[in-house]
Jmol script that loads the backbone (N, CA, C; Angstrom):
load data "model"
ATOM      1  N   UNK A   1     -13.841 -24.107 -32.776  1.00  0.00           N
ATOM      2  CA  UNK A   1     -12.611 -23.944 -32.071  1.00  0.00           C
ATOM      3  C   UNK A   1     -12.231 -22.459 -31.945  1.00  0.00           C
ATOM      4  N   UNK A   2     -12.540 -21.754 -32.929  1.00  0.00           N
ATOM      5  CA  UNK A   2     -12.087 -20.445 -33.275  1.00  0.00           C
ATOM      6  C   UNK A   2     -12.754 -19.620 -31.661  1.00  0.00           C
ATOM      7  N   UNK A   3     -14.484 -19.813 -32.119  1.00  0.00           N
ATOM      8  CA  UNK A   3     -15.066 -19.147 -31.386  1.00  0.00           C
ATOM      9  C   UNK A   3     -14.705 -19.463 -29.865  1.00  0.00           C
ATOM     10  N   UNK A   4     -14.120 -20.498 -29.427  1.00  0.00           N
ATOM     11  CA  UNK A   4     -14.147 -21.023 -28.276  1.00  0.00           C
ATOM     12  C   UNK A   4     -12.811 -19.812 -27.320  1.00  0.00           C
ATOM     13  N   UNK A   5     -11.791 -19.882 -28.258  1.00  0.00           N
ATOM     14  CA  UNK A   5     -10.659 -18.731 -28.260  1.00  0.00           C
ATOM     15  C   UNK A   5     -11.081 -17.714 -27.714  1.00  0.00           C
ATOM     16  N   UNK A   6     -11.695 -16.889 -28.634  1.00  0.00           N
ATOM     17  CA  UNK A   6     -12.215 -15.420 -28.538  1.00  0.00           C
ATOM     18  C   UNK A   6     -13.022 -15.560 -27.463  1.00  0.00           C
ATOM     19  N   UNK A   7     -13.704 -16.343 -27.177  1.00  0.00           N
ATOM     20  CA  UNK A   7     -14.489 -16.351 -25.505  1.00  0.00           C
ATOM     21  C   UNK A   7     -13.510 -16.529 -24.228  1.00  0.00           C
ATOM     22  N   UNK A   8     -12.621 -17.407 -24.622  1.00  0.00           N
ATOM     23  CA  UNK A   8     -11.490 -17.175 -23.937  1.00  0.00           C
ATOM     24  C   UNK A   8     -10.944 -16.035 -23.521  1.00  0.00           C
ATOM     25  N   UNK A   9     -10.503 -15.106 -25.002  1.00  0.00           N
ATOM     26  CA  UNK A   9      -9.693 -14.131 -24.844  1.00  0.00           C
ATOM     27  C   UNK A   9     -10.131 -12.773 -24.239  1.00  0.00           C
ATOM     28  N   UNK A  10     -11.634 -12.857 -24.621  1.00  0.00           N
ATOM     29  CA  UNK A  10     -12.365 -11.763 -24.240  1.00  0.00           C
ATOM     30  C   UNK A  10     -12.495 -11.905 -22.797  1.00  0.00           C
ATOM     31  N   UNK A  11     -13.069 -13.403 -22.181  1.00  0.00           N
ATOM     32  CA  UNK A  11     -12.876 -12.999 -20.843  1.00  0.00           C
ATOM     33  C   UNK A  11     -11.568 -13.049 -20.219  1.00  0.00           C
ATOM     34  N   UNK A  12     -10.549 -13.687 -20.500  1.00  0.00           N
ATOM     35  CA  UNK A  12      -9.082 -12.959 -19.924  1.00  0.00           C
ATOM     36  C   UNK A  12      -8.742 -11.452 -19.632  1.00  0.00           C
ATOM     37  N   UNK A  13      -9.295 -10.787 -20.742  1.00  0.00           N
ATOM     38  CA  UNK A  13      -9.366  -9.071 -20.951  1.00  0.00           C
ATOM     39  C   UNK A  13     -10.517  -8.515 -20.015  1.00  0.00           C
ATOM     40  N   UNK A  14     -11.512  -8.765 -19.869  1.00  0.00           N
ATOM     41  CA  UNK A  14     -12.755  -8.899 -18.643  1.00  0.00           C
ATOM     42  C   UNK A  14     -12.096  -8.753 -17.419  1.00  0.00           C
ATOM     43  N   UNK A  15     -11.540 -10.309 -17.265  1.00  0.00           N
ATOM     44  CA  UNK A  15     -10.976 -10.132 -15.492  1.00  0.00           C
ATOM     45  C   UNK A  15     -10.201  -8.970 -15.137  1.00  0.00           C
ATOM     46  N   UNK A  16      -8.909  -9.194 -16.585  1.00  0.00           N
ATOM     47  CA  UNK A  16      -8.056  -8.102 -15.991  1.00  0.00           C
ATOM     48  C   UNK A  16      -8.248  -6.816 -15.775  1.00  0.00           C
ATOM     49  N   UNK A  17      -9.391  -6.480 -16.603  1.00  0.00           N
ATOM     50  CA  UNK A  17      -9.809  -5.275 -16.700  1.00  0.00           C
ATOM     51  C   UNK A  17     -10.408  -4.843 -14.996  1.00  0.00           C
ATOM     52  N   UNK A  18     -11.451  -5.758 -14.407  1.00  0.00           N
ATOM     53  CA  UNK A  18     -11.224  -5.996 -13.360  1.00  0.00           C
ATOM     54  C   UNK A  18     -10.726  -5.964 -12.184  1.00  0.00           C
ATOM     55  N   UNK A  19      -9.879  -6.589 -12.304  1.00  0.00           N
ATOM     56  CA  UNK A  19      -8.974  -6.667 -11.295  1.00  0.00           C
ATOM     57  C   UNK A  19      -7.862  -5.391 -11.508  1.00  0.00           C
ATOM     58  N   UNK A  20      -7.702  -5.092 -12.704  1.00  0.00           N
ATOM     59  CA  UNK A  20      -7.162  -3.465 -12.813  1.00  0.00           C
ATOM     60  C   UNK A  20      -7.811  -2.301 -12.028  1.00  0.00           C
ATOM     61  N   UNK A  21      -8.907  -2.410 -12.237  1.00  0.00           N
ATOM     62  CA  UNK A  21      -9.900  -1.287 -11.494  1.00  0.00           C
ATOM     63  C   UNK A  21     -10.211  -1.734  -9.872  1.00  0.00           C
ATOM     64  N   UNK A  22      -9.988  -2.898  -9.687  1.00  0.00           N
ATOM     65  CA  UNK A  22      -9.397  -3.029  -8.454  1.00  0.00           C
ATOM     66  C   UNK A  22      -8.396  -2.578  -7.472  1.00  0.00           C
ATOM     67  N   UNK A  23      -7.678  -2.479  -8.388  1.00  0.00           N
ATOM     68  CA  UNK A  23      -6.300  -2.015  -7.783  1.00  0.00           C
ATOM     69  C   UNK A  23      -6.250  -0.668  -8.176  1.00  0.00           C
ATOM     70  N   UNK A  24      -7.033  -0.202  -9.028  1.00  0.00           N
ATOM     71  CA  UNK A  24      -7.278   1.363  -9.065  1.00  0.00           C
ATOM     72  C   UNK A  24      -7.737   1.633  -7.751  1.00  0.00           C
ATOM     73  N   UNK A  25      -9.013   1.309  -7.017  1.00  0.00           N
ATOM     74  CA  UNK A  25      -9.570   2.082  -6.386  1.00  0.00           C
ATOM     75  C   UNK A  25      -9.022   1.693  -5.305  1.00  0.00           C
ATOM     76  N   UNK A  26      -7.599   0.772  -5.038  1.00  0.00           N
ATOM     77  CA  UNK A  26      -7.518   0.479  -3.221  1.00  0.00           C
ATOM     78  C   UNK A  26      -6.709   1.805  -3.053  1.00  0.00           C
ATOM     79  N   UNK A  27      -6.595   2.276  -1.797  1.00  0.00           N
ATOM     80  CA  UNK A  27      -6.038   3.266  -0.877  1.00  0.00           C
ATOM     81  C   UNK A  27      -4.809   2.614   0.363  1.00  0.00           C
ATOM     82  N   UNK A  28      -3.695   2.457  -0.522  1.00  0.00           N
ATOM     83  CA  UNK A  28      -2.667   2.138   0.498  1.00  0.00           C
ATOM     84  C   UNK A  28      -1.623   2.509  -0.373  1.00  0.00           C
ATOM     85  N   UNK A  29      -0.894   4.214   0.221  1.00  0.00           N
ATOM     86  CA  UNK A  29      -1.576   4.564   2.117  1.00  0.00           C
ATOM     87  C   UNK A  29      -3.033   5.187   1.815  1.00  0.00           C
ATOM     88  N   UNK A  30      -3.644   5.674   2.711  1.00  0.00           N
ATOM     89  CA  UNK A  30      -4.711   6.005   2.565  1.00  0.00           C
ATOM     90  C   UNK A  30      -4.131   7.998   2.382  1.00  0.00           C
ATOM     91  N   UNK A  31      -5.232   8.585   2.399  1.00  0.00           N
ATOM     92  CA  UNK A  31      -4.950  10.022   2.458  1.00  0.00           C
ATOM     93  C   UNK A  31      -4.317  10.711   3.310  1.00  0.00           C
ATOM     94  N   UNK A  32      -3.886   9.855   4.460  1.00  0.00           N
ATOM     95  CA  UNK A  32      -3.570  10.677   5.850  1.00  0.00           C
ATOM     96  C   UNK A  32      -1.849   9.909   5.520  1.00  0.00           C
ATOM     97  N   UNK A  33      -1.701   8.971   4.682  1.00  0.00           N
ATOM     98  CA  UNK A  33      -0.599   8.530   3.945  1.00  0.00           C
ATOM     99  C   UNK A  33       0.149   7.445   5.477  1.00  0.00           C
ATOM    100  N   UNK A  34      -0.974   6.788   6.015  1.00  0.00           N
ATOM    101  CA  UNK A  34      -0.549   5.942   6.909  1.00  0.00           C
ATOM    102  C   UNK A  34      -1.064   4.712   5.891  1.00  0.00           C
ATOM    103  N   UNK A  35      -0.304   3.497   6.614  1.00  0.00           N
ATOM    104  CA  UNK A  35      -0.554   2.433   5.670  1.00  0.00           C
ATOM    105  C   UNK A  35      -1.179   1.214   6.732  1.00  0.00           C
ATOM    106  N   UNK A  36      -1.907   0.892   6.535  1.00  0.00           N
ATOM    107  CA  UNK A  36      -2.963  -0.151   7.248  1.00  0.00           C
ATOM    108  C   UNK A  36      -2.231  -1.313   7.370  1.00  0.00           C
ATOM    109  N   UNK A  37      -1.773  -2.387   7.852  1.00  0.00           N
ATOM    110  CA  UNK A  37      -1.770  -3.726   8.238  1.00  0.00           C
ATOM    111  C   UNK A  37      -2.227  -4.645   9.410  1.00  0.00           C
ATOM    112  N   UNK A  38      -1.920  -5.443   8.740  1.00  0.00           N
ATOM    113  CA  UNK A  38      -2.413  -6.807   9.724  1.00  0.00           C
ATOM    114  C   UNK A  38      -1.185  -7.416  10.148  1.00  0.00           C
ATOM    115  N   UNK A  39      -1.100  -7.973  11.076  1.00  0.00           N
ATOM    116  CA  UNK A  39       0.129  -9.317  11.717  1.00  0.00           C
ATOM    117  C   UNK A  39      -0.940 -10.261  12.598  1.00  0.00           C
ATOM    118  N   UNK A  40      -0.336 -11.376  12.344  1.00  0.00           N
ATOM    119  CA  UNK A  40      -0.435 -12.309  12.713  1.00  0.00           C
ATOM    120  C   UNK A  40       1.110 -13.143  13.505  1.00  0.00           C
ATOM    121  N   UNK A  41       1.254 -12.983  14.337  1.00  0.00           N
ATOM    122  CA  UNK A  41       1.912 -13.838  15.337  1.00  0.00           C
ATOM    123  C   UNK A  41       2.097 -15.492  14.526  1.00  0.00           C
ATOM    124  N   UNK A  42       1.274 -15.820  15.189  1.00  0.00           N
ATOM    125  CA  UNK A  42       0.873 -17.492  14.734  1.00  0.00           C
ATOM    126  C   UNK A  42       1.390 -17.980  13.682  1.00  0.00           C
ATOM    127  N   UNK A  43       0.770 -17.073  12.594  1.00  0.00           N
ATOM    128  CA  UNK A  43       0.946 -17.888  11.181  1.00  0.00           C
ATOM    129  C   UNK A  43       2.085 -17.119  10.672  1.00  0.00           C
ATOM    130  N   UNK A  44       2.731 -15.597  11.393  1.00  0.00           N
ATOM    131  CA  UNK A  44       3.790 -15.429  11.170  1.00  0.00           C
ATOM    132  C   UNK A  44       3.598 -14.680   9.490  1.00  0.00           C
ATOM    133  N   UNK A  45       2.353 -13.908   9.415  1.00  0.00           N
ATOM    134  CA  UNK A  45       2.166 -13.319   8.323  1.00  0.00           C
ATOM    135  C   UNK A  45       1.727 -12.194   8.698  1.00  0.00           C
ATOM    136  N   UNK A  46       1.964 -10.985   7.088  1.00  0.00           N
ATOM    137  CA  UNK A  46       2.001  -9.625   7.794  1.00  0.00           C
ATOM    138  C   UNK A  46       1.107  -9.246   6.189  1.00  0.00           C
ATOM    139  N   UNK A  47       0.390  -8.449   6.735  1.00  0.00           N
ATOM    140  CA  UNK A  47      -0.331  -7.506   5.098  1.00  0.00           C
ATOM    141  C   UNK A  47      -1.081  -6.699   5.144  1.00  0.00           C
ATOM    142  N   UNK A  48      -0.829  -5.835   3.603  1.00  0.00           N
ATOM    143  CA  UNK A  48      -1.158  -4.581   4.105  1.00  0.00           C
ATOM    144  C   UNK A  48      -2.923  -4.959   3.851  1.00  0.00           C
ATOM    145  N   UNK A  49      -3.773  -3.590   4.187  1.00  0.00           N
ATOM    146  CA  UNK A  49      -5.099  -3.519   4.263  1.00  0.00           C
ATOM    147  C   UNK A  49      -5.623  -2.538   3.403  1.00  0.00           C
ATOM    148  N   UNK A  50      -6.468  -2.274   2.874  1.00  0.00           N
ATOM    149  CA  UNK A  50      -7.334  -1.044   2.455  1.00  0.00           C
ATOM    150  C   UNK A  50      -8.203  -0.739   3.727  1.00  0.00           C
ATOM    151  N   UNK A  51      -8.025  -0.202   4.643  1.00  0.00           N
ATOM    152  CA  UNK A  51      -8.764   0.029   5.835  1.00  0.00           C
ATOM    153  C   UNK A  51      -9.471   1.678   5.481  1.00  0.00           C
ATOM    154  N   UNK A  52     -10.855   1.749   5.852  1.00  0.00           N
ATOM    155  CA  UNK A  52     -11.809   0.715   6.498  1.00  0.00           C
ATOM    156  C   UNK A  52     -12.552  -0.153   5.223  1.00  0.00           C
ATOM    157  N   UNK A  53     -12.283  -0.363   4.298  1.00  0.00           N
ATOM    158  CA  UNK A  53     -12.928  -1.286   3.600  1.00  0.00           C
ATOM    159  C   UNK A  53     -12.442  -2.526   3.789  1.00  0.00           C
ATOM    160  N   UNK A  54     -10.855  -3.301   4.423  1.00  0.00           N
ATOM    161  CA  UNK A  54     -10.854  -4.303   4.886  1.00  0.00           C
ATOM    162  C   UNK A  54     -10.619  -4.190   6.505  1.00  0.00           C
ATOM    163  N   UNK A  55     -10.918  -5.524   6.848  1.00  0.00           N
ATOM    164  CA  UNK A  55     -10.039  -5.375   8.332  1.00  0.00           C
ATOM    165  C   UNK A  55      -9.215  -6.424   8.701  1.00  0.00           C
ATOM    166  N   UNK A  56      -8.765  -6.560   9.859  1.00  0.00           N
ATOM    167  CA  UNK A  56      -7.821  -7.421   9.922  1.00  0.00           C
ATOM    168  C   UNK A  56      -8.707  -8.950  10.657  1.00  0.00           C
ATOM    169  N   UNK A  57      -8.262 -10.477  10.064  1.00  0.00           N
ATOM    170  CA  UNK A  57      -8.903 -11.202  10.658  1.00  0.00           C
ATOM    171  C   UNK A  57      -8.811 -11.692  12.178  1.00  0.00           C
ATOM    172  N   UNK A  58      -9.779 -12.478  12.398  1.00  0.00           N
ATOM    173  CA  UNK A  58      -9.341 -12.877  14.436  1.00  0.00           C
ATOM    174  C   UNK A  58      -7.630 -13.386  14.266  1.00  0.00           C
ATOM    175  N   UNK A  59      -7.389 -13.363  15.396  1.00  0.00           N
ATOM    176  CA  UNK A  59      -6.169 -13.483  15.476  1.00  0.00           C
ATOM    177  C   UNK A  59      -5.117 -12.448  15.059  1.00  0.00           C
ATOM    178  N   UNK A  60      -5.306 -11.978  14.229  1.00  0.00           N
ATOM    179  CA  UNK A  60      -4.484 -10.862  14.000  1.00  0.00           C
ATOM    180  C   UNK A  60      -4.403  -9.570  14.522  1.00  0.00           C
ATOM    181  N   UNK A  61      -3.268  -8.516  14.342  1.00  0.00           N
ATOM    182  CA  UNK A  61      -3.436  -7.243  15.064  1.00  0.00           C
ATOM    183  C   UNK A  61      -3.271  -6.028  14.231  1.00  0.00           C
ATOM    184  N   UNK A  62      -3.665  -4.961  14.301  1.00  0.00           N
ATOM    185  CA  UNK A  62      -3.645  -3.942  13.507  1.00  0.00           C
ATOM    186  C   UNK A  62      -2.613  -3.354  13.346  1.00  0.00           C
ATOM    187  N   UNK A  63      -1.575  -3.242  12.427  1.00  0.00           N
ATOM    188  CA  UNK A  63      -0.610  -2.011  12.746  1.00  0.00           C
ATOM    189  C   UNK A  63      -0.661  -0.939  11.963  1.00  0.00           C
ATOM    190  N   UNK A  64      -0.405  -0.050  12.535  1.00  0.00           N
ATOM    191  CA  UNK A  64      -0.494   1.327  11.520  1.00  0.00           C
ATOM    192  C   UNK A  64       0.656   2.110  11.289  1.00  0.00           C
ATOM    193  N   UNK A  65       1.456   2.329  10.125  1.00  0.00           N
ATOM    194  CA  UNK A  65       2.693   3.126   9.829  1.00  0.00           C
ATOM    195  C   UNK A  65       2.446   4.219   9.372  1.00  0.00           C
ATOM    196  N   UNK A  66       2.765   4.888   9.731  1.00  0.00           N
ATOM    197  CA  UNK A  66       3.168   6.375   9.353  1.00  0.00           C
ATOM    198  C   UNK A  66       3.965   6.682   7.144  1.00  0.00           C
ATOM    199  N   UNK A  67       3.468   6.646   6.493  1.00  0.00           N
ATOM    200  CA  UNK A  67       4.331   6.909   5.455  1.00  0.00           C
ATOM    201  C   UNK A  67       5.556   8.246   5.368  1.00  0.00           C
ATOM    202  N   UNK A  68       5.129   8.697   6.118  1.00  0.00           N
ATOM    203  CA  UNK A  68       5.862  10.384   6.451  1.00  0.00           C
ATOM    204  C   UNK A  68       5.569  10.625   7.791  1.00  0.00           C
ATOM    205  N   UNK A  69       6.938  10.808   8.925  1.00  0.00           N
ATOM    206  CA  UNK A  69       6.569  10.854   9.822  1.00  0.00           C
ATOM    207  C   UNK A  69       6.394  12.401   9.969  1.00  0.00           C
ATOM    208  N   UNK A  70       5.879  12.347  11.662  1.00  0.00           N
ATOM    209  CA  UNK A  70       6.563  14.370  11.672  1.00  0.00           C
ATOM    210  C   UNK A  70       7.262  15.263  11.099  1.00  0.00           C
ATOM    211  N   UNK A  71       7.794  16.463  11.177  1.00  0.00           N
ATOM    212  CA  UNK A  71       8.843  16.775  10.985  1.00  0.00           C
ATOM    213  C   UNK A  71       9.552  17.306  12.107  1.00  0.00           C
ATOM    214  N   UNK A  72      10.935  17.091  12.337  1.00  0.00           N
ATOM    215  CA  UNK A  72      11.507  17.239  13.582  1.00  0.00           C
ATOM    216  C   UNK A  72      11.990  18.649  13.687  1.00  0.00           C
ATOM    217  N   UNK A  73      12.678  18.948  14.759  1.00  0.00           N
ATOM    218  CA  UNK A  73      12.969  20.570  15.330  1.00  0.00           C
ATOM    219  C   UNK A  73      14.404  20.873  14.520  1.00  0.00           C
ATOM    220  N   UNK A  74      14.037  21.864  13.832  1.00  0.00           N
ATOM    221  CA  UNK A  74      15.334  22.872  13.468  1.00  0.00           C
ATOM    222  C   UNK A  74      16.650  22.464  14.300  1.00  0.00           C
ATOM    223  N   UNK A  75      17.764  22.043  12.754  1.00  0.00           N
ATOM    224  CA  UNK A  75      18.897  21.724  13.730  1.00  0.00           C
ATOM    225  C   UNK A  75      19.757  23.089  13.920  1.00  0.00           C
ATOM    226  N   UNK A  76      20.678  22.806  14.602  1.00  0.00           N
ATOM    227  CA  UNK A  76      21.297  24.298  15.064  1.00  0.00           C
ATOM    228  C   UNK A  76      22.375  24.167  13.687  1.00  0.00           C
ATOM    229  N   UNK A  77      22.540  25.807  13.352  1.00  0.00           N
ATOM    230  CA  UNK A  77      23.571  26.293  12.613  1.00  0.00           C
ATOM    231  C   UNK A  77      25.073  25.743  12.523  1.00  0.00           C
ATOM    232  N   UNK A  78      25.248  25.219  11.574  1.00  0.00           N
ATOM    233  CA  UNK A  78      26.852  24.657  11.617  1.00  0.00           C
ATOM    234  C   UNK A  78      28.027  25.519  11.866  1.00  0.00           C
ATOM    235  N   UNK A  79      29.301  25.749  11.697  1.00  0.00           N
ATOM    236  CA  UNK A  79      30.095  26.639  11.311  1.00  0.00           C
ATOM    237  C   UNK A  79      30.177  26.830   9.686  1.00  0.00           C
ATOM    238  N   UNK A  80      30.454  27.803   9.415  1.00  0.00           N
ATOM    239  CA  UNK A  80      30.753  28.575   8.384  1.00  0.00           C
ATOM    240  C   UNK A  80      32.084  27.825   7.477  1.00  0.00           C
ATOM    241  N   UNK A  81      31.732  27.543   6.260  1.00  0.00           N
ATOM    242  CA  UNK A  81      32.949  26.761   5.736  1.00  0.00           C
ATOM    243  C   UNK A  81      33.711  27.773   5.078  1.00  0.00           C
ATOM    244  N   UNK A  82      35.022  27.255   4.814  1.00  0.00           N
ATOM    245  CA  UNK A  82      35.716  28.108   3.993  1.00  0.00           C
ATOM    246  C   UNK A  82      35.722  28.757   2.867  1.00  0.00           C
ATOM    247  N   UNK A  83      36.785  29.812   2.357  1.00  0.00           N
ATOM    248  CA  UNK A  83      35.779  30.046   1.247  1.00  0.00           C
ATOM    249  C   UNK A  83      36.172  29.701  -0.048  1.00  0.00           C
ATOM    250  N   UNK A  84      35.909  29.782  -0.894  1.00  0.00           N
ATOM    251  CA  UNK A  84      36.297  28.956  -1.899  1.00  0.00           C
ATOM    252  C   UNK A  84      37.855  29.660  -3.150  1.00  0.00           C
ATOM    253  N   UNK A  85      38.236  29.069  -4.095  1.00  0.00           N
ATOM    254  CA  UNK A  85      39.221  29.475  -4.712  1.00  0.00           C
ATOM    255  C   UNK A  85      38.765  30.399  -5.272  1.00  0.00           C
TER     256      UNK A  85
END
end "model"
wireframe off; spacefill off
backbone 0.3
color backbone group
């Protein structure tokens, strides 16, 4: 019974270990800090991707977000506030 445990427990610690280093190596966002997804219309589901190591299935469409967009144009100078006590 004992031993049956520890085979248990050891592979519980296995997977996760696993599936830890899984989720170590995905890239979302990726380096360019856009984030990969999929939509689906139909089934009315949306998720993200590790692109190009996944892709999106038939039916579905690619979208791509920006994590940081541009940066926009210099706003103009305010007025001058008062001055203080």
């Amino acid at each position: 019974m004992k031993v049956q445990r520890g085979v248990a427990v050891v592979a519980a610690g296995v997977a996760t270990a696993l599936a830890l280093g899984g989720l170590a190596g995905a890239a979302i966002p990726d380096s360019d800090g856009v984030i990969h997804t999929c939509y689906s219309q139909a089934s009315g589901t949306w998720r993200p991707i590790d692109f190009p190591r996944q892709r999106c299935k038939g039916g579905e469409v690619q979208l791509d977000i920006n994590q940081r967009g541009p940066s926009g144009a210099a706003g103009a100078t305010g007025p001058a506030g008062a001055d203080g006590l």
